[in-house]
C-alpha positions in Angstrom: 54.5 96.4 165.6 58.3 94.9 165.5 56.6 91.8 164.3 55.0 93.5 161.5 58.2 95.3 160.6 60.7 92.2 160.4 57.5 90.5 157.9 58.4 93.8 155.5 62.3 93.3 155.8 61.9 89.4 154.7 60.0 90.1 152.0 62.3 93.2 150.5 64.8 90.7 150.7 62.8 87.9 149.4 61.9 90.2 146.3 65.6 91.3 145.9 66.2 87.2 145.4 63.8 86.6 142.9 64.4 89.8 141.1 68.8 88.1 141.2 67.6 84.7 140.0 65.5 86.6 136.9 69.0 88.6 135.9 70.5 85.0 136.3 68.4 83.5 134.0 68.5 86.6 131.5 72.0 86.0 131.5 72.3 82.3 131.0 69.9 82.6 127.9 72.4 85.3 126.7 75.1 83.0 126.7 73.4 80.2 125.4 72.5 82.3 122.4 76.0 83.1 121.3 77.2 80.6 122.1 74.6 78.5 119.3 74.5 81.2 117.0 77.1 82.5 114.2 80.9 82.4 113.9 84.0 82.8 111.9 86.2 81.1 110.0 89.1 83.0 108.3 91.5 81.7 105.5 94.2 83.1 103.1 94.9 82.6 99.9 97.4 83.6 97.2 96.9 84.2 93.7 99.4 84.6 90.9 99.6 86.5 87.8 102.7 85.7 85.1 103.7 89.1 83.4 106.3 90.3 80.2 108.7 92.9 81.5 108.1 96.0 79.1 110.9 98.3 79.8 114.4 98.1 81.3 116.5 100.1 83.4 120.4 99.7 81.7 123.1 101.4 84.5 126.5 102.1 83.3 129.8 103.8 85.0 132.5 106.5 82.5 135.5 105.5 84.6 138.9 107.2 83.7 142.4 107.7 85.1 144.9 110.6 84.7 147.7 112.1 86.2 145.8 115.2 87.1 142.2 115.3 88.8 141.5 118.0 86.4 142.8 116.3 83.5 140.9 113.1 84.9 137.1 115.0 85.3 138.1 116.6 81.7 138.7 113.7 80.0 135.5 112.4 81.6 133.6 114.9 80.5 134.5 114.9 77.1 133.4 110.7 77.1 129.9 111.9 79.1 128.9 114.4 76.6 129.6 112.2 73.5 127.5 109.0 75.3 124.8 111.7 76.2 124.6 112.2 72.2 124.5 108.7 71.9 121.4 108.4 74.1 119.3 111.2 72.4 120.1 109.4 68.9 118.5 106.2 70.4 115.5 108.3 71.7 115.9 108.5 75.1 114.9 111.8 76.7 116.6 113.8 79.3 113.8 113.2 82.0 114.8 109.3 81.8 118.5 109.8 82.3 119.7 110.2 86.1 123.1 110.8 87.1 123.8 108.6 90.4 127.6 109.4 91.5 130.3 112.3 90.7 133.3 111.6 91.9 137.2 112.4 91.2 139.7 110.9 93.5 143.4 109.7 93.9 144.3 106.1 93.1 147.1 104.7 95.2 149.8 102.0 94.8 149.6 100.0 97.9 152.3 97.4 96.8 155.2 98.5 99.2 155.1 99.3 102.8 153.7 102.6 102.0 151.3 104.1 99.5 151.7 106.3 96.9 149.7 108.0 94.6 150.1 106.8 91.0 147.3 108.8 88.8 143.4 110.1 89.7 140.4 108.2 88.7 137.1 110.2 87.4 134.0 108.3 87.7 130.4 109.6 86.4 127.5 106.6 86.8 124.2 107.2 84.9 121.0 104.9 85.1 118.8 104.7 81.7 115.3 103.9 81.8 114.5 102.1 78.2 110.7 102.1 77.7 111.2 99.8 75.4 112.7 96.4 76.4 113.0 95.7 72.6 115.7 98.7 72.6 117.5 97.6 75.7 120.4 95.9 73.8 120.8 98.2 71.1 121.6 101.1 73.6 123.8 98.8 75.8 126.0 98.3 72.2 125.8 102.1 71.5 126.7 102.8 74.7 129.6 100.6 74.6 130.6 101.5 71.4 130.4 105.0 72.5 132.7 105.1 75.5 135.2 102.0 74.4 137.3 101.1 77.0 136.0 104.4 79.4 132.5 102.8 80.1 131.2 99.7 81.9 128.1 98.4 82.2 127.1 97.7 85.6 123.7 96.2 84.9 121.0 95.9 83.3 117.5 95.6 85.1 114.2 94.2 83.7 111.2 96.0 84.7 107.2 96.3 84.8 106.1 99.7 84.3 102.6 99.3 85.1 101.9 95.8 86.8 97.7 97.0 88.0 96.1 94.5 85.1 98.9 91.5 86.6 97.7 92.6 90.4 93.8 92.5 89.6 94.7 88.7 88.2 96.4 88.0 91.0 93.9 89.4 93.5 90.8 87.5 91.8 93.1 84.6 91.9 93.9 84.9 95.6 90.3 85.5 96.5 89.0 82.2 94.3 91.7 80.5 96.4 90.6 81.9 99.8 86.6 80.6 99.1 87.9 77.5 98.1 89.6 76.9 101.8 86.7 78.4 103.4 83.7 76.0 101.6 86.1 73.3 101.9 86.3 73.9 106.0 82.6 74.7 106.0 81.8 71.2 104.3 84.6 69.2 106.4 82.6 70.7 109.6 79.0 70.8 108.6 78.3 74.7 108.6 76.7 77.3 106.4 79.0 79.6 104.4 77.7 82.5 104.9 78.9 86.2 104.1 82.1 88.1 104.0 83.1 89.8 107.3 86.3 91.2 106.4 88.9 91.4 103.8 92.7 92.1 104.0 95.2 92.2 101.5 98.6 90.8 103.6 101.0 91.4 100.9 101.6 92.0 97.3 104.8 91.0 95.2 106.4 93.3 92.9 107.5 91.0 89.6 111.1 89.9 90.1 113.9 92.2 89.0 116.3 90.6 86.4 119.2 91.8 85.5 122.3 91.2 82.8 126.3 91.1 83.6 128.2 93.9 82.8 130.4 91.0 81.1 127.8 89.7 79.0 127.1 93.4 77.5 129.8 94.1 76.7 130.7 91.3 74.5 128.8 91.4 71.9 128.1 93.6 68.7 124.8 93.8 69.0 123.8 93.1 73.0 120.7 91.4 73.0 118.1 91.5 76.6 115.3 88.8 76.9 112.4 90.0 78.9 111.4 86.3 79.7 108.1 86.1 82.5 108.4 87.0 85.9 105.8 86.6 88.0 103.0 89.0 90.5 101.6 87.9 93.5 99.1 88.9 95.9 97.5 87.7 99.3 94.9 88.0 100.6 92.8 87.0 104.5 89.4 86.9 104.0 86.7 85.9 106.9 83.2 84.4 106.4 80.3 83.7 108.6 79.4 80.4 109.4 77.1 79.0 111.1 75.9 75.3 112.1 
């Protein structure tokens, strides 16, 4: 009877053995698999799309001095309401004119060993948005014209209202760029290109903001702003399968 019993253990055991090397084998094959079967290869490219600025954002500053703060924020008021006119004769509505900074404060003489206040400075700065690129200049002038020696012009920024139609071009660049690396790779290594796995847009450039001195406005008549090119670009990471 112990005989026959120790015969049952060995084979259990036995059968647990075989029943390990089968899961071994399962596995191997597994691995073997993946290991000859598909994989990735992911590239980026960048794609570029040259775009006209349309409209213009023009930023200008009433600065005035008195010997009063009240006579100073009066004086500015009275140059704020007649530039304000100005603007609504060259067609620019209210909803496109922000004011950025209110502000009356002493000016000091700091020549000697201590300071002294010498008058008070009112400053109101406004920011314009000119839909019209083409009118840019002419409002700079009126503007200056306007306020005389009480308004600068701090700046003058180019702008694209609505770059979408520049970003698609860009993006269908940047993707003829990326499948371009990718069948070159492919070739180089003898694989299959096969389909997408995943997209990803890395980054996206807003055109290039230009802008015109306050110097350069201010010298002329007539103020003229040259839209010139500027430039949207877009990224992109794409993956395909490949497969050898």
């Amino acid at each position: 009877m112990a005989i026959t019993r120790v015969t049952k253990k060995v084979l259990a055991v036995s059968a647990i053995a075989i029943a390990g090397l089968a899961l071994t084998a399962c596995s191997t094959n597994t691995t073997t698999a993946a290991a000859a079967g598909q994989g990735t290869v992911k590239v980026s490219g960048t794609g570029t799309s040259t775009v006209v600025p349309d409209a213009a954002r023009v930023a200008f500053s009433i600065v005035v001095t008195a010997s009063s703060s009240t006579q100073a924020s009066t004086k500015a008021a009275a140059v704020e309401a007649a530039v304000l006119a100005t603007l609504v004769k060259q067609g620019i509505p209210e909803a496109d004119i922000t004011t950025d900074t209110v502000a009356v404060g002493p000016v000091y003489d700091s020549t000697g060993r201590t300071q002294r206040i010498t008058g008070y400075q009112a400053r109101q700065s406004f920011t314009v948005l000119v839909r019209d690129v083409a009118k840019a200049g002419g409002l700079v002038s009126a503007v200056v014209a306007t306020g005389g020696d009480d308004v600068q012009i701090d700046g003058t920024t180019l702008i694209v209202t609505d770059p979408t139609a520049a970003e698609a071009k860009a993006r269908d660049r940047a993707t003829t760029s990326a499948r371009a690396k990718a069948e070159q790779y492919a070739s180089s290594l003898d694989l299959t290109l096969g389909p997408v796995v995943s997209v990803t847009e890395l980054s996206q450039s807003q055109p290039v903001l230009a802008g015109a001195s306050a110097a350069d406005a201010a010298v002329s008549p007539e103020t003229k702003v040259l839209p010139g090119t500027q430039d949207v670009s877009v990224v992109v990471e794409i993956s395909w399968e490949v497969s050898g």
